[in-house]
C-alpha positions in Angstrom: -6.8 7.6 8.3 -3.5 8.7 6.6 -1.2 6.9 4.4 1.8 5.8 6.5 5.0 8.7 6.2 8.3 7.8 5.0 10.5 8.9 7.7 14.2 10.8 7.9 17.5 8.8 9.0 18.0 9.1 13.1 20.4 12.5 13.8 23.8 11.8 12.7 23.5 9.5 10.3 21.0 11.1 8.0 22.9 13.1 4.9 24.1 16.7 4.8 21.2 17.3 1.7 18.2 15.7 4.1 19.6 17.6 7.1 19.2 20.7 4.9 15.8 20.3 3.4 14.7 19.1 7.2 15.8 22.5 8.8 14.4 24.3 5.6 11.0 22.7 6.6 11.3 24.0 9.8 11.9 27.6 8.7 9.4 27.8 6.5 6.7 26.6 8.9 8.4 29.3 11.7 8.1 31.9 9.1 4.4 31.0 8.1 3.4 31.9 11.4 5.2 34.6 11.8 3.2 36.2 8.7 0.1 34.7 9.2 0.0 36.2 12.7 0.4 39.4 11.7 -1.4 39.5 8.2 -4.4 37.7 9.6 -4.9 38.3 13.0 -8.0 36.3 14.8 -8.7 37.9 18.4 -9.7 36.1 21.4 -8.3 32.9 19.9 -6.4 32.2 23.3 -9.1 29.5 24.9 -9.8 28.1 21.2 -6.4 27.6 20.6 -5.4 25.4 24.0 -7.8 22.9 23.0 -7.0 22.2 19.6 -3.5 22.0 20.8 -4.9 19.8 23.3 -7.0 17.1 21.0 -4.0 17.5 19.0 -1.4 15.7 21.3 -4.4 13.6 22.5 -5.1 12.4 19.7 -1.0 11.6 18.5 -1.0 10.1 22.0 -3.1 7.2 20.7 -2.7 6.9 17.1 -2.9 3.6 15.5 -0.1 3.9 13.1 -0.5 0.8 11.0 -2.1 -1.7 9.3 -0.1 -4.3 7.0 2.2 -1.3 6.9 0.3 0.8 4.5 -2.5 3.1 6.8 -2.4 4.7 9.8 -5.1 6.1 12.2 -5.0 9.6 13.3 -7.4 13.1 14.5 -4.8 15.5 13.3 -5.4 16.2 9.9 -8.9 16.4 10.7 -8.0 19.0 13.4 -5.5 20.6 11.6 -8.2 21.2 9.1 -10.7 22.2 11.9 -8.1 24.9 13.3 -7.7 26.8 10.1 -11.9 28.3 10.2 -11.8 28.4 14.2 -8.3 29.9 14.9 -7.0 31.3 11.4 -4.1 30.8 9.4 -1.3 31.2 12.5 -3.7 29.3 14.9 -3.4 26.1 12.5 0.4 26.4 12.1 0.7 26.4 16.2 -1.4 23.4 16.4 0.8 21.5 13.8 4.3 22.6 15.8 2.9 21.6 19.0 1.2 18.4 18.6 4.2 16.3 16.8 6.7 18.2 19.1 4.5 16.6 21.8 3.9 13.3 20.5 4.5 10.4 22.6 6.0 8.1 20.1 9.9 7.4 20.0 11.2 8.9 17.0 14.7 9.9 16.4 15.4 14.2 16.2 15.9 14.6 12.6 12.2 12.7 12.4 10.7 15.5 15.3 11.8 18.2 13.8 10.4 17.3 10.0 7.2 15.8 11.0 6.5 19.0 13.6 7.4 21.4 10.8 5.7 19.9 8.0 2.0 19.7 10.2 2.8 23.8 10.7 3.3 24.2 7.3 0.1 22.2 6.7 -1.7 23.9 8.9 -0.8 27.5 8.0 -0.9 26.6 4.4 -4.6 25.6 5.1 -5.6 28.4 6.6 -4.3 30.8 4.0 -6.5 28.5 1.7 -9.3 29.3 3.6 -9.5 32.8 3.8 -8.3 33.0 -0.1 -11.4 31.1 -0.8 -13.3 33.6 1.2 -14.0 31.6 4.5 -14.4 33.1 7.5 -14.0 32.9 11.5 -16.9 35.0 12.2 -20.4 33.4 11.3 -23.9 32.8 12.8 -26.0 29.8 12.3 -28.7 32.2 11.5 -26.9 33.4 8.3 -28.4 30.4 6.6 -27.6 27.3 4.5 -26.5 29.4 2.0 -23.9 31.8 3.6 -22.8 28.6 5.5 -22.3 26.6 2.0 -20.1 29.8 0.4 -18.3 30.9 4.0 -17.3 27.5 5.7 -17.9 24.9 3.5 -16.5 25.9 0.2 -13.3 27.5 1.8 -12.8 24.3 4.1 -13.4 22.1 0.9 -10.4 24.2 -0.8 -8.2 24.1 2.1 -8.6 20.2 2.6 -7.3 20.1 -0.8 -4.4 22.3 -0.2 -3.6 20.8 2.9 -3.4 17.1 1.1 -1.1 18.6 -1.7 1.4 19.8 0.6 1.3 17.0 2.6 2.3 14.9 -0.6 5.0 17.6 -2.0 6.5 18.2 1.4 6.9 14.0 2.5 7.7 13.7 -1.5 11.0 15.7 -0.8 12.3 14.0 2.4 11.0 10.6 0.8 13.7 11.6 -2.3 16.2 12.5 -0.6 16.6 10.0 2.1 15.3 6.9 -0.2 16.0 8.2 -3.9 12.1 7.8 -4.6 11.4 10.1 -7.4 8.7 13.2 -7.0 6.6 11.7 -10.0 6.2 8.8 -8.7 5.8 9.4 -5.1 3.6 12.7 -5.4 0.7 10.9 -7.1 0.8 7.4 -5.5 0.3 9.8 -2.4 -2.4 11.5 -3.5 -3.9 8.2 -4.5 -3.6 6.6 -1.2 -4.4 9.9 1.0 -7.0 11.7 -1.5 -9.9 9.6 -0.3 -9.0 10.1 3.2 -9.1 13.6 3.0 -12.3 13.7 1.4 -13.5 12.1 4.8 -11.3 14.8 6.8 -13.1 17.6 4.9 -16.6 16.6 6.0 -15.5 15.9 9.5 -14.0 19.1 9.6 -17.0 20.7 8.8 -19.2 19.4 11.2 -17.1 19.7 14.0 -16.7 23.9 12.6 -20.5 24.3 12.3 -21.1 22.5 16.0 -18.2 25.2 17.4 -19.1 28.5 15.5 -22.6 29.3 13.8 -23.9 26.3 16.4 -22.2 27.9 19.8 -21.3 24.5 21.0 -17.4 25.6 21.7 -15.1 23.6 22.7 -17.7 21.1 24.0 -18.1 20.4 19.9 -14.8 18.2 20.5 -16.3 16.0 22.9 -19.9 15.5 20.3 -17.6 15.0 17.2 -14.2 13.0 18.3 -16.0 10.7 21.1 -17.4 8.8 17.9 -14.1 8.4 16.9 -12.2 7.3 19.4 -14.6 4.4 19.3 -14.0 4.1 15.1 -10.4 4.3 15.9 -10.4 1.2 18.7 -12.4 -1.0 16.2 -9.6 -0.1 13.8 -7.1 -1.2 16.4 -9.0 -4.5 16.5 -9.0 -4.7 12.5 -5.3 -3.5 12.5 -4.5 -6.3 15.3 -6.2 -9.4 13.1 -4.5 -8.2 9.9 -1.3 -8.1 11.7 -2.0 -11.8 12.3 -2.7 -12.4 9.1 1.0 -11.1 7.7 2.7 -13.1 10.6 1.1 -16.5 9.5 1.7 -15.7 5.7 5.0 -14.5 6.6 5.6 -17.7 8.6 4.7 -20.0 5.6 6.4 -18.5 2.8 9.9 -18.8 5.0 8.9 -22.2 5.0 9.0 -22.6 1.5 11.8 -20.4 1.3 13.6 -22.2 3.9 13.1 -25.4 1.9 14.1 -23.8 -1.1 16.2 -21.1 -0.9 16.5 -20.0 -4.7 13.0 -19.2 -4.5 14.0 -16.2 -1.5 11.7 -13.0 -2.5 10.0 -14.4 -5.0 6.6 -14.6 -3.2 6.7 -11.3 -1.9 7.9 -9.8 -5.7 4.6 -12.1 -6.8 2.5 -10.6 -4.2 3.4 -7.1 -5.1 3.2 -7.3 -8.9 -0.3 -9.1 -8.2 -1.4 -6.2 -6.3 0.0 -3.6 -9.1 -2.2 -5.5 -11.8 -5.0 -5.6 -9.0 -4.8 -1.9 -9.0 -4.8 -1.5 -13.2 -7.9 -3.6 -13.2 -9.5 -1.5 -10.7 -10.3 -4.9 -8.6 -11.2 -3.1 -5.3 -9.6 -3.3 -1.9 -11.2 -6.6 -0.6 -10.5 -8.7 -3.8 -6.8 -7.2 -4.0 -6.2 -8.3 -0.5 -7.1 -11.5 -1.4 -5.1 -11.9 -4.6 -2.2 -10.6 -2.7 -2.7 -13.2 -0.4 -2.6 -15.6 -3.0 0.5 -14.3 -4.7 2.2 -14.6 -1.6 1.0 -18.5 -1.3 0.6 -20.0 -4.5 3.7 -22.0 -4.3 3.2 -23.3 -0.5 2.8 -26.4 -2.1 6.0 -27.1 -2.4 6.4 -28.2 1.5 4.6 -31.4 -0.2 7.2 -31.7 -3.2 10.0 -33.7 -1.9 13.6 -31.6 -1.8 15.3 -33.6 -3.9 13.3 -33.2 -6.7 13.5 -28.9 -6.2 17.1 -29.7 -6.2 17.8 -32.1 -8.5 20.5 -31.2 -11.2 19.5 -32.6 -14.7 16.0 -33.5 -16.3 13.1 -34.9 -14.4 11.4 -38.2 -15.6 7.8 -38.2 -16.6 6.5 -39.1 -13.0 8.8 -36.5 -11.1 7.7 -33.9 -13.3 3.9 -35.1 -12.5 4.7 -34.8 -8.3 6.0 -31.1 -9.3 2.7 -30.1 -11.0 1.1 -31.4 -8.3 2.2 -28.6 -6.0 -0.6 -26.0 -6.9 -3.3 -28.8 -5.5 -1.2 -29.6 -2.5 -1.2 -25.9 -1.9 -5.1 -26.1 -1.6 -5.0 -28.9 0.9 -2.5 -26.7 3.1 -4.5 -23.7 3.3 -7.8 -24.1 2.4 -9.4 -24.4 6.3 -7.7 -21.2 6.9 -10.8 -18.1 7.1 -9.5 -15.2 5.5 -7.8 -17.4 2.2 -10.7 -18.9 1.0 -11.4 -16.4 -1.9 -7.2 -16.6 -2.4 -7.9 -20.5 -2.9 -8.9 -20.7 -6.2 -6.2 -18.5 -7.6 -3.3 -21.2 -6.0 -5.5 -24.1 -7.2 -5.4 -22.8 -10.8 -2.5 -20.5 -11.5 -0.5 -22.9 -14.0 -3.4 -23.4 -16.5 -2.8 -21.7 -19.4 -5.3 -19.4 -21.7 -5.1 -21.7 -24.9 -6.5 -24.9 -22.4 -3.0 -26.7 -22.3 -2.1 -25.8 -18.8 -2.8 -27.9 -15.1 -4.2 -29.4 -12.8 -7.4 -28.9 -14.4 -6.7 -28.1 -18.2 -9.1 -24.9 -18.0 -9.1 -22.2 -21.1 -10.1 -18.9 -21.5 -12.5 -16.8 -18.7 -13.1 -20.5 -17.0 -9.6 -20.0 -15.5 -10.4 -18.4 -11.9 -9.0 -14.2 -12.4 -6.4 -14.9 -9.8 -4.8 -17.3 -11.1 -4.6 -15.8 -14.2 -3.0 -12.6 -12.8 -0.4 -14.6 -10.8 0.3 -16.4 -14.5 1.5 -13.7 -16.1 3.1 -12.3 -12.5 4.9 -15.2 -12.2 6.2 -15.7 -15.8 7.1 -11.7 -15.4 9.2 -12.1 -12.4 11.0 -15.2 -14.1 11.8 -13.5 -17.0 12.8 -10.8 -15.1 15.4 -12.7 -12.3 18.3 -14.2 -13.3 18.7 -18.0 -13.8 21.2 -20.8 -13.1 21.2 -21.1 -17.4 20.7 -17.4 -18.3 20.5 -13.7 -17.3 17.6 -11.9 -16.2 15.7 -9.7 -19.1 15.2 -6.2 -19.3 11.5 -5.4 -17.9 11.0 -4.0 -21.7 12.4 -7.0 -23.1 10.2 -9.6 -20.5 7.2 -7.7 -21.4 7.5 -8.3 -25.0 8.0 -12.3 -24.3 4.9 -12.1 -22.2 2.5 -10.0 -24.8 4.1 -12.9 -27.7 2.3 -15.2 -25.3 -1.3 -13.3 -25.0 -3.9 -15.4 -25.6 -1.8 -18.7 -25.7 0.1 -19.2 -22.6 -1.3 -15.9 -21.0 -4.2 -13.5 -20.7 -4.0 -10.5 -22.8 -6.2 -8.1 -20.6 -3.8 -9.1 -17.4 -0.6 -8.7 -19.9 -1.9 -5.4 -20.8 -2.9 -4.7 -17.3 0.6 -5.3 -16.0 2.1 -3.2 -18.4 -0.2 -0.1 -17.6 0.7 -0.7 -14.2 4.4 -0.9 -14.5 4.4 2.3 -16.5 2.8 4.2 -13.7 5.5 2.7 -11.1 8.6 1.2 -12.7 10.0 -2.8 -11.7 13.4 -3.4 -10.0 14.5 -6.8 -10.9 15.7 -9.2 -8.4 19.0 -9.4 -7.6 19.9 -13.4 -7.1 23.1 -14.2 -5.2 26.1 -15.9 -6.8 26.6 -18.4 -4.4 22.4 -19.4 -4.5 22.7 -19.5 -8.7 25.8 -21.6 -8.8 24.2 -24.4 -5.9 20.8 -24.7 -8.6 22.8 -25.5 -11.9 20.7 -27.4 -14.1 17.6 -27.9 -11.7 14.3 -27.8 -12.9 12.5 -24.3 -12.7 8.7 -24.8 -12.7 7.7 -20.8 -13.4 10.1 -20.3 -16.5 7.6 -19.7 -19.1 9.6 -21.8 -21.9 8.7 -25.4 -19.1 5.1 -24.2 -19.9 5.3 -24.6 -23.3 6.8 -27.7 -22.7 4.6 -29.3 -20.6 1.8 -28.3 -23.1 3.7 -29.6 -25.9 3.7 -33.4 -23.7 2.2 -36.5 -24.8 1.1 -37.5 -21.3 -0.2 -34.0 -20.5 -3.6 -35.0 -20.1 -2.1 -38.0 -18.2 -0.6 -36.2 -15.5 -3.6 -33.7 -15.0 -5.7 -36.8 -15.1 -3.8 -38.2 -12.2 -4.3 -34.3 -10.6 -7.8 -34.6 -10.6 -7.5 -38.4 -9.2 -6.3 -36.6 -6.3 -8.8 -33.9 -6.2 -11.7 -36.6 -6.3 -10.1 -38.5 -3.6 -9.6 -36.1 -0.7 
């Protein structure tokens, strides 16, 4: 499993200083080999070296790229790291030209030539690694655990850790230079995504040398070790096939809200992803930040029960209209709540207007009683209000918007999510939204539910504890 690659601009249209650093890539890994094949010669490499290059291509042949676009399923890292104790430093570097230079997928030139020079470079990298470390081509299963531990597994160990850096520092530079993402941030985001995977790759790795070498399997060690996966990797398919479904039908209801009203465009995906950044401070785990995520992307689908003239209404609403509008969060229940995989995401749409102090709605909840989704989508969605410009004022600076939400900790907000966001947000900074003209001039003076200053005013309300009254009415009733 790899974390998804950024790719280069198609030939012709990709810049002079990305053309550059592409055929750079491709010299180095040319001149790795070149080195490594004389520096570290490995004899009688011929047959051994046909079938990694073999597995290599078929296992790019059938790669699952993605899932939700963030993780892709693929053999050749682990047989990149394989090649480097069975075939040495210029063995591995082969392997990594050949098998993107074979690959079956459709991929402009530009995207060829970097993704077949940066496996080489990989490969050959990892194999310098290894012998460094003091691994070797040349051992017998009857040298024991321990020569085994300190000859194979130690060296493969370092080499799966030199082969993940240059992974990240060699995608970091193409990723820079062909989207302006900077190395700090990219480098160890990367890390963070891949480093797990590779931990998987190393132990892989070393099975499938130990079954080849001190074992004597051979090549027939490719049959015993990737057969298992090539069943892993058609469950994954199945996995990667469901969550694709998944997006589509999120993605299908959120233009629906969007559709019926269009100043809200980009707000549920900027509500999704800041949900999944705070997810990622708190250290929630991948299952529950799915979930949140899916909540953040639905915790206005309510709306399709608020009727448009009310989202569109220039001037004040009465008492009653602004009632129907804080309604939205428990309509937004009743639309998704039969639906399998949202039914931990629930609870965070039902409850993401209450506020900390007890003064918010439906339900008028305080403290830890308020569901953690709902209160990371609070302070997600008073962020990105703060933080996108308005029919009645300009957007704020991400420093100044976080200072308005940390005045609000443990009143409107809650302070661990605050300070959550903002450890997040300083590992990977916020682009504001950009609203168009034409969209800001059509909403003049209509009511905007997620401005943090309507929550204050809500709570301030005589008929407060009407209205949520009436809320629960509807709960009890369905």
């Amino acid at each position: 499993m790899t974390s998804r690659q950024g790719r280069p601009a198609k030939s012709g249209g990709a810049p002079a200083g990305l053309r550059f650093y592409i055929a750079l890539v491709c010299l180095v890994a040319v001149g790795l080999v070149v080195l490594c094949w004389h520096a570290f010669p490995v004899p009688d490499m011929g047959v051994a070296l046909v079938v990694l290059c073999a597995m290599g291509v078929l296992s790019s042949w059938g790669a699952e790229r993605e899932v939700k676009q963030r993780v892709g399923f693929t053999f050749t890292s682990i047989i990149l790291l394989t090649s480097v104790a069975i075939v040495g430093p210029a063995g591995a570097g082969i392997v990594g030209l050949v098998t993107p230079a074979l690959e079956l997928r459709r991929q402009g030139l530009q995207g060829r030539l970097f993704n077949t020079g940066m496996a080489s470079i990989i490969g050959s990298v990892g194999g310098l690694a290894y012998y460094l470390a003091g691994g070797t081509v040349h051992i017998s299963a009857a040298a024991g655990i321990g020569p085994l531990l300190a000859k194979v597994l130690f060296p493969l160990m370092v080499a799966d850790v030199a082969q993940c850096l240059v992974n990240a520092v060699v995608l970091a530079g193409v990723v820079w230079l062909a989207q302006g993402v900077p190395l700090r941030r990219f480098v160890p985001g990367m890390l963070s995504s891949s480093g797990p995977a590779y931990i998987g790759y190393g132990v892989i790795g070393y099975l499938f040398v130990i079954l080849w070498i001190p074992a004597q399997v051979g090549p027939f060690s490719a049959v015993l070790v990737l057969a298992p996966l090539f069943v892993a990797r058609w469950a994954f398919r199945q996995y990667s096939e469901e969550q694709r479904a998944h997006e589509r039908t999120l993605s299908a209801l959120v233009t629906a809200v969007e559709t019926k009203d269009p100043f809200t465009r980009g707000h549920s995906e900027r509500i999704a992803s800041l949900c999944e950044r705070i997810a990622g401070a708190m250290a929630l785990g991948q299952r529950r930040t799915e979930a949140l995520r899916y909540a953040g992307m639905l915790h206005d689908i309510g709306k399709l029960g608020i009727p448009s003239r009310l989202l569109h209404q220039a001037g004040p609403l009465t008492d009653d209209e602004l009632a129907i509008v804080a309604m939205h969060a428990v309509r937004g229940v009743e639309m998704v709540r039969d639906i399998d995989f949202l039914r931990e995401s629930v609870e965070g749409i039902r409850h993401h207007h209450e506020r900390f102090d007890g003064r918010g709605y439906p339900a008028g909840l305080s403290g830890t009683d308020i569901p953690e989704f709902a209160r990371i989508i609070a302070v997600a969605d008073a962020f990105d209000s703060l933080t996108t410009t308005r029919p009645d004022r300009q957007a704020l600076l991400v420093e100044d918007a976080l200072a308005e939400l940390r005045a609000r900790s443990g009143t409107h907000l809650d302070p661990a999510v605050v300070a959550a966001l903002e450890r997040a947000l300083a590992r990977q900074p916020w682009q504001p939204a950009e609203v168009d003209p034409g969209t800001l001039s059509s909403h003049v003076g209509t009511y905007d539910h997620d401005d943090p200053a309507e929550s204050d005013v809500l709570a301030a309300r005589p008929d407060r504890a009407a209205a949520r009254l009436t809320t629960k009415r509807q709960e009890v009733a369905r």
